[in-house]
C-alpha positions as CSV (number, residue, x, y, z in Angstrom):
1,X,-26.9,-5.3,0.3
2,X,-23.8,-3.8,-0.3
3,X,-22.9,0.2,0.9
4,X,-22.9,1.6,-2.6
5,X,-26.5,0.1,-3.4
6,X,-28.1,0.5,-0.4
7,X,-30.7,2.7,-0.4
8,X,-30.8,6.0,1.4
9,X,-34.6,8.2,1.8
10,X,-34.2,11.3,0.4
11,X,-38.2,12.5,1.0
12,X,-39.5,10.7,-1.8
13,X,-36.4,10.4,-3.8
14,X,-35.0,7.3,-3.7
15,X,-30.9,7.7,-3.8
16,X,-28.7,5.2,-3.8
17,X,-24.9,5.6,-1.9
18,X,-24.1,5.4,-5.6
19,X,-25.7,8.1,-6.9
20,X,-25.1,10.4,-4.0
21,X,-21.6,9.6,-4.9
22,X,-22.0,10.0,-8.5
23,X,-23.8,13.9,-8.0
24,X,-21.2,14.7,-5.5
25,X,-18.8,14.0,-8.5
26,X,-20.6,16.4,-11.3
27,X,-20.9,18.9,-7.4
28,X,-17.4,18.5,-7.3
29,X,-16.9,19.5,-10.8
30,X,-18.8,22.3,-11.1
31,X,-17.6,24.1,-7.9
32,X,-13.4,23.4,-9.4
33,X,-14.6,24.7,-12.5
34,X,-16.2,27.9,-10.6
35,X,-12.8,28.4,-8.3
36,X,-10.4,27.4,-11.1
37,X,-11.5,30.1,-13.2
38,X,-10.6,33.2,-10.9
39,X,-7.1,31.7,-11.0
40,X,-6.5,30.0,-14.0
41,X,-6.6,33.4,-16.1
42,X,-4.2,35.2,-14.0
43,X,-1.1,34.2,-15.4
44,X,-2.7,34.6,-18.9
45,X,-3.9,38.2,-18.6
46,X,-0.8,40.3,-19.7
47,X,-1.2,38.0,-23.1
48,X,-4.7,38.7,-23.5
49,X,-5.2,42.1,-23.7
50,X,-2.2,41.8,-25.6
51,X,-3.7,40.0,-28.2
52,X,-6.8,42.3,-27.9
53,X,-5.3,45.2,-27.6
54,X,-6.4,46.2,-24.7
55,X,-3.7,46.4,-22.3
56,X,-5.5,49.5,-20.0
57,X,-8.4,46.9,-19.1
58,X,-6.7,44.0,-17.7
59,X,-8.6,44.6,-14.3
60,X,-11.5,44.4,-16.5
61,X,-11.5,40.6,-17.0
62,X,-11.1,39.2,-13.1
63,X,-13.4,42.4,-12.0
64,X,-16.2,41.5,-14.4
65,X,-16.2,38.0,-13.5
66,X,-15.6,38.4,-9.6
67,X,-18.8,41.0,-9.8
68,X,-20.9,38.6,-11.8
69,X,-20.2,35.6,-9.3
70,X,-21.3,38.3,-6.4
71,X,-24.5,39.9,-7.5
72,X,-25.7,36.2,-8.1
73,X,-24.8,34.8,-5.7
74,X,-28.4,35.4,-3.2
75,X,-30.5,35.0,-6.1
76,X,-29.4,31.6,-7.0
77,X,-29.7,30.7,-2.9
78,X,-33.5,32.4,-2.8
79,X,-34.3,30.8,-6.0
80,X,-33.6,27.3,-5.4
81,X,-35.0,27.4,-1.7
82,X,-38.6,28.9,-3.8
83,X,-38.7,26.8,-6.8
84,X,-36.1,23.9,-5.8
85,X,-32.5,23.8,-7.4
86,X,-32.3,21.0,-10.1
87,X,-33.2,23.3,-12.9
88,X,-31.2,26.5,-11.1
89,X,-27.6,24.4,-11.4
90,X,-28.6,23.2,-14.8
91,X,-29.3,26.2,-16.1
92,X,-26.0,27.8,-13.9
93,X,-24.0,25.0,-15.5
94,X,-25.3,26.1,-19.1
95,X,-24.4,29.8,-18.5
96,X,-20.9,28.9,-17.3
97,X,-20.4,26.9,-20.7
98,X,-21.8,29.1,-22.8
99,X,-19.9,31.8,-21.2
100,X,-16.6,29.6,-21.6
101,X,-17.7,29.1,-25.0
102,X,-17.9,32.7,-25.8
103,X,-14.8,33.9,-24.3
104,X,-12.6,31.4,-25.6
105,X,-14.1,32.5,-29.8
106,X,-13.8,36.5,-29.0
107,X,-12.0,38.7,-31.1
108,X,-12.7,41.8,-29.1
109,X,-11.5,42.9,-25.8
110,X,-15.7,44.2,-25.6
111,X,-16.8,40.6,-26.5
112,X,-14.3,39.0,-23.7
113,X,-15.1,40.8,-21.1
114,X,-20.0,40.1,-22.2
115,X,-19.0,36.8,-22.2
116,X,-16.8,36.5,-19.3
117,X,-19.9,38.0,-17.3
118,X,-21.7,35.8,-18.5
119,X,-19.4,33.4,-17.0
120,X,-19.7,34.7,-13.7
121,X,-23.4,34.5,-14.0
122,X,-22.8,30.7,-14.0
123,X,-20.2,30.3,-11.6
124,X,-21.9,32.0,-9.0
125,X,-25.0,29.2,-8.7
126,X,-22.2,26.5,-9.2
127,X,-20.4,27.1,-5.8
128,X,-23.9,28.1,-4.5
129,X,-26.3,25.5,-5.7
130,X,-23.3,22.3,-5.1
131,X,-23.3,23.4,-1.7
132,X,-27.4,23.5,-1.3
133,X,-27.9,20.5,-3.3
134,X,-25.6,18.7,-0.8
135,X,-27.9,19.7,1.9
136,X,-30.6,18.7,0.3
137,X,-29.6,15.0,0.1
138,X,-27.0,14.8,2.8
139,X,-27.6,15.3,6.7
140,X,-26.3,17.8,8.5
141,X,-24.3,14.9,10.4
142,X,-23.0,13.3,7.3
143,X,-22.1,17.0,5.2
144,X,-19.0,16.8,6.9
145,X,-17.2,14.5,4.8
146,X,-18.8,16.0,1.5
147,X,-18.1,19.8,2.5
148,X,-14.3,18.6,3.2
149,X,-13.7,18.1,-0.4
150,X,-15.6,21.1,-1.6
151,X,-13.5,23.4,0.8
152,X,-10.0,21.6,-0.4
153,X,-11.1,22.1,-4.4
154,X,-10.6,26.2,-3.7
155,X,-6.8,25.3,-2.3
156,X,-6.5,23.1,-5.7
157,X,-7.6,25.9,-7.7
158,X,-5.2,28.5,-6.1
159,X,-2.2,26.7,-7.0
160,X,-3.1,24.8,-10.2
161,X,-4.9,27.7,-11.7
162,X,-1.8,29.8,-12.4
163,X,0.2,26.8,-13.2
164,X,-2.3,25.7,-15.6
165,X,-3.1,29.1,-16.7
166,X,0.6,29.9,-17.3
167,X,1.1,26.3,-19.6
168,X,-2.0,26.8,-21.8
169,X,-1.1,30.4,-22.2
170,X,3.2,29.1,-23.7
171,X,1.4,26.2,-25.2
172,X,-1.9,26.0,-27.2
173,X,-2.7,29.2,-26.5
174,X,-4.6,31.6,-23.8
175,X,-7.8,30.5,-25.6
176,X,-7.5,27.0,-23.9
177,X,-7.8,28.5,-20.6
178,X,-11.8,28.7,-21.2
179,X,-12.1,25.8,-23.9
180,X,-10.9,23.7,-21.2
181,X,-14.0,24.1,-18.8
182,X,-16.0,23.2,-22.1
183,X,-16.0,19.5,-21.9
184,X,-16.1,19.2,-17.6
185,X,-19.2,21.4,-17.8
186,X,-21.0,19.5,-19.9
187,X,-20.0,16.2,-18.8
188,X,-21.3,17.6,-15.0
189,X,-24.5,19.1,-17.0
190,X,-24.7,15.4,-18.7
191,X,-23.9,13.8,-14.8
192,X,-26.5,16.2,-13.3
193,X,-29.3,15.9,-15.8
194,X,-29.8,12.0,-15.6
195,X,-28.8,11.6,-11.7
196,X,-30.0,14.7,-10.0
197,X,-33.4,14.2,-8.9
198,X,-34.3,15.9,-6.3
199,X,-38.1,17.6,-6.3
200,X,-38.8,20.5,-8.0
201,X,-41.3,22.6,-5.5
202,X,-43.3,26.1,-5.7
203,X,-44.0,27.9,-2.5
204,X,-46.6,30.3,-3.6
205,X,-44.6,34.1,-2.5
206,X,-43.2,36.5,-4.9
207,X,-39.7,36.7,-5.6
208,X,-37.8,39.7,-3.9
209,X,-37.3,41.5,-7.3
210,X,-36.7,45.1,-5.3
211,X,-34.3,43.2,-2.8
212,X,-32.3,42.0,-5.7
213,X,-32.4,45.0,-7.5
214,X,-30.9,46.7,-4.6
215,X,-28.6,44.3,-3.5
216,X,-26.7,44.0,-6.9
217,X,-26.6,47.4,-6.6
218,X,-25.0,47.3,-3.3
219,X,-22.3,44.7,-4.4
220,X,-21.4,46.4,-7.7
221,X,-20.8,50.1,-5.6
222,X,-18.6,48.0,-3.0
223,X,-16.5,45.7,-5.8
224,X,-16.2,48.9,-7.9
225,X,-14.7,50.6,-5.1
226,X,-12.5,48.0,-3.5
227,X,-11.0,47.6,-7.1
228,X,-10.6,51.1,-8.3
229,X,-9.1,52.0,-5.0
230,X,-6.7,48.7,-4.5
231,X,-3.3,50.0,-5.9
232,X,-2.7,46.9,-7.9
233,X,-5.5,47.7,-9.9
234,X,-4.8,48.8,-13.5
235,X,-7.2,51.5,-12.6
236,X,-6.8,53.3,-9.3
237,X,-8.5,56.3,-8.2
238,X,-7.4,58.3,-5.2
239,X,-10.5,58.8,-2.1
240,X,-10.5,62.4,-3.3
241,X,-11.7,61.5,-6.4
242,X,-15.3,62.7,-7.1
243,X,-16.7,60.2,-8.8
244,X,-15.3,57.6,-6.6
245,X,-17.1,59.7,-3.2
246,X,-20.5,59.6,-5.0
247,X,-19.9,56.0,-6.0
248,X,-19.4,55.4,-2.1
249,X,-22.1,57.9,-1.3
250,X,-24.7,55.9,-3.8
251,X,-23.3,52.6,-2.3
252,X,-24.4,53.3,1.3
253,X,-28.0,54.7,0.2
254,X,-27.9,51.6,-1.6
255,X,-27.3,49.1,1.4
256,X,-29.6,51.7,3.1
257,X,-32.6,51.3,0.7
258,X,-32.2,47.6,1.1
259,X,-32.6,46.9,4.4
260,X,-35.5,48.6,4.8
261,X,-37.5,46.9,1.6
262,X,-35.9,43.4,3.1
263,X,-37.8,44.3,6.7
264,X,-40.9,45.0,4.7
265,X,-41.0,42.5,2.1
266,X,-43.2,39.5,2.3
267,X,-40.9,37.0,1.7
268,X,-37.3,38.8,1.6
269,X,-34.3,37.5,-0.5
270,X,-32.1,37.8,2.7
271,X,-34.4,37.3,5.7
272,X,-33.0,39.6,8.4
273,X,-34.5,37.5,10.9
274,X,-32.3,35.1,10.2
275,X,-29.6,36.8,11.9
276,X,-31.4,36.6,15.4
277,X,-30.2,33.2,15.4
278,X,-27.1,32.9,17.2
279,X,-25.1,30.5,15.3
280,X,-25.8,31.8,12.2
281,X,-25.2,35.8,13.3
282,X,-21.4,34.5,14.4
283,X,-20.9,32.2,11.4
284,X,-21.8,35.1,9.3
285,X,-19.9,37.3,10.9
286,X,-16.9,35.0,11.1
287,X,-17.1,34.3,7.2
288,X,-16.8,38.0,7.1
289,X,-13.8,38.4,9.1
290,X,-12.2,34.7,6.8
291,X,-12.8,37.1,3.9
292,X,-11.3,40.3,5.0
293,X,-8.1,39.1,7.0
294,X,-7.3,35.7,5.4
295,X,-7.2,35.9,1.9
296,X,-6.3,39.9,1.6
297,X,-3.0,38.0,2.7
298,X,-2.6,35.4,0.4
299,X,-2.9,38.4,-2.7
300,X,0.5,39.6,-2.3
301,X,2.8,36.0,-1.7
302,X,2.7,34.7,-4.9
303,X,4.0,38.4,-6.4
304,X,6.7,38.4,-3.3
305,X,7.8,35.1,-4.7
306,X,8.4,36.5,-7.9
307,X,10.3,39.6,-6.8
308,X,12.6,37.4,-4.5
309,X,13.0,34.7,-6.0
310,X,12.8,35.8,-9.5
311,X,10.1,33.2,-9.6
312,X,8.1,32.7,-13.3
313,X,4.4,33.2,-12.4
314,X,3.6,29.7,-13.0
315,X,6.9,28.7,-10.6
316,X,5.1,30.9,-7.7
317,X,2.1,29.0,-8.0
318,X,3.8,26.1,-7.7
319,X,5.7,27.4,-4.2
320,X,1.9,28.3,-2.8
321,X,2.0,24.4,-2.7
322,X,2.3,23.6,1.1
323,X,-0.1,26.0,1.6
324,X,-2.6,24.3,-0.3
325,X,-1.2,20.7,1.2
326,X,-1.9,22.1,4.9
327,X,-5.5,23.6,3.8
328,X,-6.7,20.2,2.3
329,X,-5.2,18.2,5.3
330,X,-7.3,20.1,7.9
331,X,-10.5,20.6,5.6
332,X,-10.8,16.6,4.8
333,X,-9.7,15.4,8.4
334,X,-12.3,18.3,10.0
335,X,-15.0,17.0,7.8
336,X,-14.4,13.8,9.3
337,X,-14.3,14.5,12.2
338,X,-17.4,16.4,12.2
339,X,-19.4,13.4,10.8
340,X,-18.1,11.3,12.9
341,X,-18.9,13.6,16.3
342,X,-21.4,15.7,15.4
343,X,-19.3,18.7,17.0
344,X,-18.2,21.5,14.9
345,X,-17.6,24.9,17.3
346,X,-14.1,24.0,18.3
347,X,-13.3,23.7,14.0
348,X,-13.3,27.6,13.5
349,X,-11.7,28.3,17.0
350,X,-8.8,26.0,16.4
351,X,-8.7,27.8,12.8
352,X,-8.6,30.7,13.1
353,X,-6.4,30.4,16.1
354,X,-3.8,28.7,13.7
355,X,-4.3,30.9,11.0
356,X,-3.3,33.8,12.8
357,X,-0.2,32.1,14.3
358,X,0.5,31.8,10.0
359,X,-0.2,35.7,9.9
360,X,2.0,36.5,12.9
361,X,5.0,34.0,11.6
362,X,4.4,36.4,8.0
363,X,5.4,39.2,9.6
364,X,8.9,38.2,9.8
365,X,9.2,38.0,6.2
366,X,12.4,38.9,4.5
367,X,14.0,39.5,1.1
368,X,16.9,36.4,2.1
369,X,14.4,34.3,3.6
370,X,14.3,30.4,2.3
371,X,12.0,28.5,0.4
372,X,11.7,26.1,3.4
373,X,10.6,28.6,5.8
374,X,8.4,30.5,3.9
375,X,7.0,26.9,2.8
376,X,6.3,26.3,6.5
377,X,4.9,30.0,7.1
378,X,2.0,29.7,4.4
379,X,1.7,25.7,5.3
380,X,0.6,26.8,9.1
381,X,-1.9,29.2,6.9
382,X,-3.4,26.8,4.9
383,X,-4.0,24.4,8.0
384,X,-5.9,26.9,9.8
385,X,-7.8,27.7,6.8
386,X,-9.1,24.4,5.9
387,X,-10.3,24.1,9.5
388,X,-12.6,27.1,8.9
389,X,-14.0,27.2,5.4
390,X,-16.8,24.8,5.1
391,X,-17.1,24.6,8.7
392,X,-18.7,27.6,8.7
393,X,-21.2,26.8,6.1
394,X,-22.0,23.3,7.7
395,X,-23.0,25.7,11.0
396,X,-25.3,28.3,8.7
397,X,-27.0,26.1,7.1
398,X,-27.7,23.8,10.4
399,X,-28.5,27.0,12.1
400,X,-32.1,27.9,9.4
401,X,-35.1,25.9,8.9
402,X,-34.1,23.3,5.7
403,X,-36.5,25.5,3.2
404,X,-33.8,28.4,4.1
405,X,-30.4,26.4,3.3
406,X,-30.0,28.6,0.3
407,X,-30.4,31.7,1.5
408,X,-28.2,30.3,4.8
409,X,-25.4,29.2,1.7
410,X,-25.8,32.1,-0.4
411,X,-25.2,34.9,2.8
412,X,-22.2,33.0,4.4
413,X,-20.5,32.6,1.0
414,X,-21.7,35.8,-0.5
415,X,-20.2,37.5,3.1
416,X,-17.0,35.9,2.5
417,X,-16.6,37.2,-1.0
418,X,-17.2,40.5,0.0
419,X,-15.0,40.4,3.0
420,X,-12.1,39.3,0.4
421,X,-12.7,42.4,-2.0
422,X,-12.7,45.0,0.7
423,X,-9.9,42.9,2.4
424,X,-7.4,42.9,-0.5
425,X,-8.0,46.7,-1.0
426,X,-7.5,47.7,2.5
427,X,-4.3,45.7,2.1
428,X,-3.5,46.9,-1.0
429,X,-3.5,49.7,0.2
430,X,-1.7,49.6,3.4
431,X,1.3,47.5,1.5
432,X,1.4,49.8,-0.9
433,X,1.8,53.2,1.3
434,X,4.9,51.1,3.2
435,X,6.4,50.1,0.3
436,X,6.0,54.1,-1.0
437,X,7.6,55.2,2.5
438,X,10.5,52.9,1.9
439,X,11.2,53.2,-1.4
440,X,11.7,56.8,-0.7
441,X,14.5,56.3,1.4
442,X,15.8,53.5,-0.8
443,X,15.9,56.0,-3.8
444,X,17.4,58.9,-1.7
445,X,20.1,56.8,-1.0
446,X,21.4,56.0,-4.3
447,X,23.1,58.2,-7.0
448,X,20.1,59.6,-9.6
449,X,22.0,57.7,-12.4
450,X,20.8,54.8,-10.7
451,X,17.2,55.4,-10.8
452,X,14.8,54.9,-13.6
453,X,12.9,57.3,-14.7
454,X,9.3,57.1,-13.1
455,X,10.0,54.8,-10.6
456,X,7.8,54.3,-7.8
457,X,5.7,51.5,-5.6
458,X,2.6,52.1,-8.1
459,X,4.9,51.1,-11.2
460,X,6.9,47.8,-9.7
461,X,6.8,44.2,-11.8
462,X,8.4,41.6,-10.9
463,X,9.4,42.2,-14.9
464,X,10.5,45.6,-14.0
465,X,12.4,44.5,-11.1
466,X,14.6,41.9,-12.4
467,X,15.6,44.3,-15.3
468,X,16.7,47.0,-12.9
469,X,20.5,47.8,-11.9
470,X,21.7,45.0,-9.1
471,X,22.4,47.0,-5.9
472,X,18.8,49.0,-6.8
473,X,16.9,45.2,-7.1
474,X,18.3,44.2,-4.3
475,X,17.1,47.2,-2.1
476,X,13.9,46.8,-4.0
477,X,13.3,43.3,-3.1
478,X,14.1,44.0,0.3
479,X,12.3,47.1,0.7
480,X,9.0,44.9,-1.0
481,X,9.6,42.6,1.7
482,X,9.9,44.6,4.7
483,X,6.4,46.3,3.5
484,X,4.7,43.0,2.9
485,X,6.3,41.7,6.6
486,X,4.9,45.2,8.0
487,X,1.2,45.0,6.5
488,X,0.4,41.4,7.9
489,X,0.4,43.4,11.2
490,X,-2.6,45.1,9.9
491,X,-4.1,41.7,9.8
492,X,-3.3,40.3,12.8
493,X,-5.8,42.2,14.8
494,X,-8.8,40.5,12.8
495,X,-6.9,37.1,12.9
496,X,-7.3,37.5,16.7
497,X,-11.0,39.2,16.5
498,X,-12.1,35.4,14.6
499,X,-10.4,33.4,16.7
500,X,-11.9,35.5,19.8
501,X,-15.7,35.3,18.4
502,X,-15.7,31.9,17.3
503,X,-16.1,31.3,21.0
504,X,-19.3,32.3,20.7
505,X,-20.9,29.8,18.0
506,X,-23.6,28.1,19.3
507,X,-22.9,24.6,18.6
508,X,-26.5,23.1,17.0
509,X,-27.3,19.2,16.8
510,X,-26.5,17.9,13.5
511,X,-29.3,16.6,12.5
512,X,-29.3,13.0,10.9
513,X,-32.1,13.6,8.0
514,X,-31.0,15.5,5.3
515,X,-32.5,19.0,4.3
516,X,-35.1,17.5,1.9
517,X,-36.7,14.8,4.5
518,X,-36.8,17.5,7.0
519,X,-38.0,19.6,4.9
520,X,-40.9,17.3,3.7
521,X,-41.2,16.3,8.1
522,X,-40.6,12.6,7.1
């Protein structure tokens, strides 16, 4: 019998190689459809609210999503560990479309941004329940070579989102940026509904509605904060602000008030106790750290491109390639390798101990710098990057009994996503108070003829900058730079934190039955 019809036991599912292929495939899907989306509207914003009239609530459309995809994100894990996760990623997939549906027919900036939410309601069990359901039919031995894939589609997405993003928006239209998911959604809701079957299961607890509550409350206080404090936000409040201290205060009671209903609750949505495991405490903790110091620095490149280079938005995308080329090399070859050992713990150390050689190369950026070099700088990046991404969720979810994968998938992602938000702001920040400082000399350098009128680091576009006076964008590119180059020192500190607690996973056997079999003890 030949590879793709032999059969493989799935605990009373009876799966072919095929047709673990195939719902890999509609997996695939869903999870480019999920990253694609927080990139592909990018380049098509400044059109949109122009159409809508609504250019004061551009942050609006990426922040309503982004908080969507994190408040959901534990429930779908808990969910689909309680009641199984066929009719959770059906149901996510049907969201997403719906969602895509509605966005792409408003005619109201209020509409875009229900329907966009609704969106990110999907999205979020996409990435979540792809990953699960892999576990679920797939050994921890053999996830390797599937998670590979899964952690290359997010490098795809950051480079052909804004280049798609920016062609739909010149061509048919901005609108086509969300009919596009249309047809991939429901040919991976079409894929999934005939092939994915995989035991639906009730495990007779309540679900964690307090928890939930709680948490979503958590996550909204920290997104709203980390966006209405990041400077490139459209609306930026200063620390001083009021409102913003009793959104903090209201935050931490928040987190408070669920930690102590997760230690009492029967059957928690995050178990703490899962955290006296080991390997899953430091995978956690190193998802955490990916989020905050890795991609806060890939925020800024692609607008550094565009002030240097006088790049389109669509043409920086495009020079973010060898990034994504050194990400996908690393995250296919260490899935691999991972199936093909069974070792995992020196992935993360050799990736983050890359990466932060790519974050101590991007402090030596500069305005005159060429494409080739700054190619090779975010290249190194991407290499270390693909070595950690889904490495770290391979370890989680080996690291919890197969009846917790979701949770396991749901924390290590949900970690990261916070890690990112409060990342880019911190960055955001820090950039932003360099580039202030040097603009200020900059500016008292030159005559006052020379200088627009409300000029300043909170007001630069790379629109704005190409339309200014020569010898002023020249000092403002270079000033840009020499900020950018300065804040990546910031980072390097965490780089090195990673690369120093990675040391400490607790490599795990990989077992060969996949999460359902073990689940079932067959």
């Amino acid at each position: 019998m030949s590879a793709s019809a032999a059969s493989i036991d799935r605990s009373g599912v009876d799966l072919t190689r095929r047709q673990v292929y195939t719902i890999f495939g509609a997996l695939l899907a869903a999870m480019l459809l999920s990253a694609l989306d927080q990139s592909v509207v990018s380049t098509a914003l400044p059109t949109i609210v122009g159409d809508l009239g609504a250019a004061q609530g551009e942050g609006w459309i990426v922040t309503a999503y982004l908080l969507a995809i994190a408040i959901v994100m534990p429930i779908y894990g808990k969910v689909g560990d309680l009641f199984g996760r066929r009719t959770p990623f059906l149901l996510a997939i049907a969201l997403f479309i719906v969602g895509s549906t509605g966005s792409a027919l408003s005619g109201s900036f209020e509409g875009l941004i229900t329907w966009r939410s609704l969106q990110g309601l999907g999205a979020g069990g996409l990435v979540i329940l792809s990953q699960a359901i892999i576990a679920d039919i797939v050994s921890p031995r053999e996830r390797g070579k599937f998670m590979g894939p899964m952690g290359a589609v997010f490098g795809i997405a950051t480079v052909v989102g804004p280049l798609l993003g920016g062609w739909l928006t010149s061509g048919p239209g901005w609108r086509w940026c969300f009919w596009l998911n249309v047809p991939v959604g429901i040919a991976a809701l079409l894929i999934a509904w005939f092939t994915l079957r995989i035991p639906e299961h009730r495990r007779q607890h309540r679900f964690d509605l307090a928890g939930a509550v709680l948490l979503a409350a958590t996550t909204a206080g920290i997104v709203f904060l980390t966006s209405w404090t990041s400077l490139t936000s459209t609306t930026s409040y200063d620390w001083a602000s009021p409102g913003l201290l009793a959104l903090l205060a209201g935050t931490i009671l928040a987190f408070a008030l669920f930690l102590v209903v997760e230690s009492k609750a029967s059957d928690p949505l995050v178990p703490l106790d899962i955290f006296r495991s080991r390997t899953f405490a430091v995978a956690a903790t190193l998802s955490l750290i990916l989020g905050v110091a890795m991609f806060a620095a890939l925020t800024f490149l692609p607008t550094f491109l565009q002030m240097a280079e006088g790049a389109s938005a669509t043409d920086s995308g495009l020079l973010m390639l060898p990034m994504t080329v050194g990400l996908m090399i690393t995250a296919l070859a260490s899935g691999l390798l991972i199936t093909r050992t069974g070792r995992y713990k020196v992935f993360p150390i050799a990736g983050f101990g890359i990466a932060t050689l790519g974050l101590l190369w991007l402090t030596q950026l500069s305005a005159d710098m060429s494409m080739v070099t700054f190619g090779a700088m975010i290249f190194v990046l991407g290499f270390g990057l693909g070595f950690v991404m889904q490495t770290l969720v391979i370890a989680a979810q080996n690291a919890v009994n197969p009846e917790r994968i979701g949770v396991a998938t749901s924390t290590s992602n949900f970690l990261r996503e916070i890690g990112a938000a409060v990342g880019t702001s911190l960055f955001s920040t820090a950039f932003t108070t360099s580039l202030r400082d040097d603009l200020e000399q900059t500016i008292s350098r030159l005559p006052r003829s020379q200088v627009p009128s409300g000029f300043g680091a909170e007001s630069l576009t790379p629109s704005a900058v190409q339309q200014l006076p020569a010898e002023l964008r020249d000092r403002v590119v270079e000033a840009y730079a020499d900020a950018l180059a300065t804040s990546f020192w910031y980072l390097l500190p965490l780089g090195v934190a990673g690369f120093v607690v990675a040391f400490f996973l607790k490599e795990l056997r990989l077992s060969d039955k996949p999460g359902l079999a073990a689940r079932s003890g067959s």
